[in-house]
N, C-alpha and C positions, 0 to 999 in steps of 0.2 A: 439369272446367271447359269453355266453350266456347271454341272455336280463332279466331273471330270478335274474341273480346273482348280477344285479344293481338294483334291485326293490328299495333299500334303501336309491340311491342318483338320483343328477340328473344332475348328470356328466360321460359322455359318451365316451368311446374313437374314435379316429380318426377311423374312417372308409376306409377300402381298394378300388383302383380302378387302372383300368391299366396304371397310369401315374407312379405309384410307381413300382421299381428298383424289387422286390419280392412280386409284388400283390398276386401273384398264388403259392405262395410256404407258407409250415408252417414249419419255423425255427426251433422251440421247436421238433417237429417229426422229421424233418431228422437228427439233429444234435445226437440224443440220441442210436439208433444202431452202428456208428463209435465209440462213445465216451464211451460205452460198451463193447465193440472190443476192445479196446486199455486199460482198466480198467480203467476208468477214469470217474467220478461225474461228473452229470451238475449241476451249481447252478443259482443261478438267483440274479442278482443286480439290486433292485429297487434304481433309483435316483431321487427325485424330480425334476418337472420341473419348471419353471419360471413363471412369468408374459407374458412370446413373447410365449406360447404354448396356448394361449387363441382363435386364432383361428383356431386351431386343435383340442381343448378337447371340446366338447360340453360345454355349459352354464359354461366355469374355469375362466372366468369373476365374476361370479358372487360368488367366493369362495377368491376371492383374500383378503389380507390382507387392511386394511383400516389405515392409518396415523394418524396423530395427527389433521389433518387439513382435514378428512372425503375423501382425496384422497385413489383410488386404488394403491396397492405396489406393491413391487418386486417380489409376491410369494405367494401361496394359506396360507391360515389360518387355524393352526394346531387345533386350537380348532371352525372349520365348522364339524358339522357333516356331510356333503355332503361330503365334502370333506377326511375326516377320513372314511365314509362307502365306496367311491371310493378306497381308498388305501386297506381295508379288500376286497372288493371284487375282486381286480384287483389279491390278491393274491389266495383265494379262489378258484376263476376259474378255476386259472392256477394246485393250486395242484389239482384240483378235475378234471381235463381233461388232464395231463401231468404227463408222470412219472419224475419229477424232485426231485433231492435229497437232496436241500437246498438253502437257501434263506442267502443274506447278504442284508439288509435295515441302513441305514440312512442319515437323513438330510444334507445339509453342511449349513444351516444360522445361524447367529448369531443372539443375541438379541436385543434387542432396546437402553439399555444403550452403547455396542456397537458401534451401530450404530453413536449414537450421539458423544461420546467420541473420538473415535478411528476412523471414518471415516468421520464426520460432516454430517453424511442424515439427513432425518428426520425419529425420531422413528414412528415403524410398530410393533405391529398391537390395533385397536383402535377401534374394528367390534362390532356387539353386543355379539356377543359368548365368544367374551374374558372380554366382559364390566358382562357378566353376570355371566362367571365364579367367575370374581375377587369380584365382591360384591356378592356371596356367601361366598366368603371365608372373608366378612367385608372389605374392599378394597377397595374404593373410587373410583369408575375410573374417575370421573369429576378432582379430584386432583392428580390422576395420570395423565391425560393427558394434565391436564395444568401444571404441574413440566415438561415433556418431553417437553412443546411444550418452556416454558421459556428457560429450558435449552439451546436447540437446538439453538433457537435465540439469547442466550450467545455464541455459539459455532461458529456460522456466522461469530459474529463479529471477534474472536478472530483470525479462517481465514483468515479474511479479512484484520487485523491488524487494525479496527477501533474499539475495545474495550479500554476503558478510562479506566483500571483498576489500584484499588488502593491496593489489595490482588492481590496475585498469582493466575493462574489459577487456581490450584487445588484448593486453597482456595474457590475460586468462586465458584466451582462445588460441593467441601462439603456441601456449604450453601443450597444450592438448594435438594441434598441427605437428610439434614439435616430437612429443612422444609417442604419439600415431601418425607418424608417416602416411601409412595408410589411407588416414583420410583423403588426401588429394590426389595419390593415388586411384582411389576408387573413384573417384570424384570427377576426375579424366576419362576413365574406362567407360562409360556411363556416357559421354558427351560421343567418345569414337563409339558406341555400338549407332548410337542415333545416325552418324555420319557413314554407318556400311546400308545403312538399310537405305539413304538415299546413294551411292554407290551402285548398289545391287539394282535397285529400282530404275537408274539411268541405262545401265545395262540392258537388263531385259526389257524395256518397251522399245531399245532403239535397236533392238534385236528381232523385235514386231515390226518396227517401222522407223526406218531408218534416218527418214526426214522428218520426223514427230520432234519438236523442241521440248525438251524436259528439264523443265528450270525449278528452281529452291526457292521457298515463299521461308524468310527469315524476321519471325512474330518481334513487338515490339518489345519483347523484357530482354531479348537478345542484341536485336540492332542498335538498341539505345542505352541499356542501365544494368545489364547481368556481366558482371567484370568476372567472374568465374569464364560462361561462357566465353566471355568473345576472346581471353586469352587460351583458354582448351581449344576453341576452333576459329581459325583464323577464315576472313574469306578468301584468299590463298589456297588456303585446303580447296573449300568448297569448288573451287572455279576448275578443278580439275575433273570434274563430274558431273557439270551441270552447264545447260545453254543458257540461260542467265539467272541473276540470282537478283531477288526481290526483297530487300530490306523494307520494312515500314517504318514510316516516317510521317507519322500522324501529327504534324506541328500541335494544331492546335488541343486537341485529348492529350497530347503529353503532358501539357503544364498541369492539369489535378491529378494525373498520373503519376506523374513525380512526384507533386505535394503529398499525396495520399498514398498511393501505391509504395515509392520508394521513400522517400524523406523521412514521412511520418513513421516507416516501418524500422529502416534501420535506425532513427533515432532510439527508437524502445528497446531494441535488441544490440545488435553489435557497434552501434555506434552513442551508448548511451552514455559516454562519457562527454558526450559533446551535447549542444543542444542544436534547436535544427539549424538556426541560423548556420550554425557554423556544419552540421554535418552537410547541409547544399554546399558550400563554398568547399569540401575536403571533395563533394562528388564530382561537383566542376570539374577539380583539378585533376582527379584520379581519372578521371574519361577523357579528358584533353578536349574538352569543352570550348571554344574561341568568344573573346571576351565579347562580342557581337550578340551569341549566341544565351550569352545566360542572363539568366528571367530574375527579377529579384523574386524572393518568398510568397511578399502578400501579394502578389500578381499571377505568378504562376496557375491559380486558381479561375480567374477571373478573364486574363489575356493570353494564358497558354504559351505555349514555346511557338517561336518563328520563321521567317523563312531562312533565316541564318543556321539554323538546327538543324533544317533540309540540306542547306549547302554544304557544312560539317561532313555528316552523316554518307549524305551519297561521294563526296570528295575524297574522304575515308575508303570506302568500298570500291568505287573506281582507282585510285591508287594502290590499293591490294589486292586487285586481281590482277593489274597491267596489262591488261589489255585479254585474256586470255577464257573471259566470258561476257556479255555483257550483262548492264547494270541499267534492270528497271526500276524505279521510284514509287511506292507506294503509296500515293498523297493522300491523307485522308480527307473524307470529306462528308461531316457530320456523321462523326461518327459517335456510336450511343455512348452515352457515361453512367458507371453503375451506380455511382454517389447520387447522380440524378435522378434515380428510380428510373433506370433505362430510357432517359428521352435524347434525343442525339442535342449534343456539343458543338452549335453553329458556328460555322466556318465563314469568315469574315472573304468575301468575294476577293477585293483586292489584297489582303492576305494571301489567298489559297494562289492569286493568280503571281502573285511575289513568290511563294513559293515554288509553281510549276516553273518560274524562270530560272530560279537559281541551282533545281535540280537541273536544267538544262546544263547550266554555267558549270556544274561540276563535273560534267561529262557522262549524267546518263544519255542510254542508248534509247532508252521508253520509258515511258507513266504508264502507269496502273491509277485509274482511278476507283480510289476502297472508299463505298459509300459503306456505311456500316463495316460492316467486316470484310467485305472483298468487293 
């Protein structure tokens, strides 16, 4: 890369040397004369990386997300400038020294209520860039981050099954939403920082290249089962900023997903007053799930969700943007399952091809076929 085009941050990518697999080779240049040859686009998928890429990225220590409890998290901090000028110039470079034809960028984290609710962490992020964004916008962050941190140590217990509660869970957790406002407050502020840095990022590459398609890859905890996100951003928003936008819709990996991922989670935590049977059947209805569509319990593991989820899902997303981006289909297709010790989650042929139909029928514009992850 050029050392010019990071003047802004001071975060640096990994550096090449001959213990790496393609020290000596540049991927973006060879791959672009075949793939021309054949008619065919190269695009480029930005994915964020973690917390374990800290020492690989120069100083990405020091952009990480910050807890309720002043610890380092999961994941850099969408409102660091370093870190938002690293993700502009990472792409910047690339259009401004590669003929590339289009870009797919985004995130897959969730937000901090989240986090608390639906998986018992602790909420992220707590830095001064978030503290300063939200008391700009009047936003307390002293009372935001002591609702999240109360919270969370309600959420412990109930876990744990040493909660002494005399209201229901959910009750409990109203109260708290209830006397920290702030919570959801912050909770929002955190989904729009994620939605400038794609914003920002459409801008400047179409400001390199004008005809470059720069579309939004929208992870499956989003497109399917995060009711925080999909009411903080609508695809509405999104379509204002982007040439198409990419929900995943991995039929078949969503059924132990769900089981495991979502079901079994909020059952322990915020929805422990029910049991799963019944919290599947609240999530049905809270997602506006079509009776087509839902898997009973002991199946969802075994037969996975189907092409009627596809249908849903992309019908949904084409209906919310109206017409104003289009809407490519993400189908999976054996994609790995971590419950399996990472071996891919085979995709039933005539399934998968019921599925590429029905996204047709709900009026996407393209597939994407995600073998594994993309």
């Amino acid at each position: 890369h050029s050392e010019s085009a990071f003047k802004d941050t001071i975060l640096r990518h990994q550096q090449t040397d001959n213990s790496m697999e393609y020290f000596d080779r540049d991927l973006f240049e060879e791959i672009r004369k075949p793939a021309s040859d054949r008619g065919m686009k190269v695009y480029i998928r930005m994915l964020e990386a973690g917390a374990n890429r800290a020492p690989n990225i120069k100083n990405y220590d020091k952009v990480l997300v910050k807890d309720v409890y002043g610890n380092p998290g999961r994941g850099p901090c969408w409102n660091n400038p370093d870190y938002r000028n690293w993700i502009y110039a990472t792409m910047e470079d690339i259009f401004n020294n590669y003929e590339i034809d289009g870009l797919q960028y985004g995130a897959e984290r969730t937000g901090p209520l989240s986090q608390v609710w639906f998986r018992g962490e602790v909420p992220e992020c707590f830095c001064e860039h978030c503290r300063a964004r939200n008391s700009a916008l009047g936003i307390d962050p002293e009372r935001a981050r002591e609702g999240y941190q109360l919270m969370h140590e309600y959420m412990q217990k109930v876990a744990a099954g040493t909660d002494k509660r005399v209201d229901t869970v959910m009750v409990n957790l109203w109260k708290h939403l209830q006397k920290y406002h702030e919570i959801l407050a912050w909770n929002y502020q955190w989904f729009q920082a994620d939605e400038e840095i794609q914003q920002e990022l459409y801008k400047r590459v179409k400001k390199i290249k004008p005809d470059a398609l720069v579309g939004r890859h929208v992870d499956h905890q989003r497109s399917s089962w995060d009711i925080f996100y999909r009411s903080a951003v609508e695809y509405q928003q999104m379509a204002n900023y982007t040439d198409f936008i990419k929900p995943i819709l991995y039929h078949d990996i969503y059924g132990p997903r769900l089981r495991w991922w979502v079901i079994d989670r909020w059952q322990k935590l915020a929805f422990n007053d029910f049991d799963v049977e019944e919290t599947l059947s609240i999530f049905y209805d809270m997602m506006g799930y079509s009776p087509a569509a839902r898997v009973t319990l002991d199946r969802l593991e075994t037969q996975g969700m189907g092409p009627a989820y596809v249908y849903d899902e992309v019908k949904r997303c084409v209906d919310n943007v109206a017409g104003k981006t289009d809407v490519v289909a993400g189908i999976g297709i054996d994609v790995l399952w971590h419950g399996g010790g990472m071996q891919p989650y085979h995709s039933d042929p005539l399934r998968l091809q019921k599925a590429v139909y029905r996204a047709v029928e709900a009026g996407a514009n393209g597939l994407l076929a995600s073998r594994e992850y993309d």
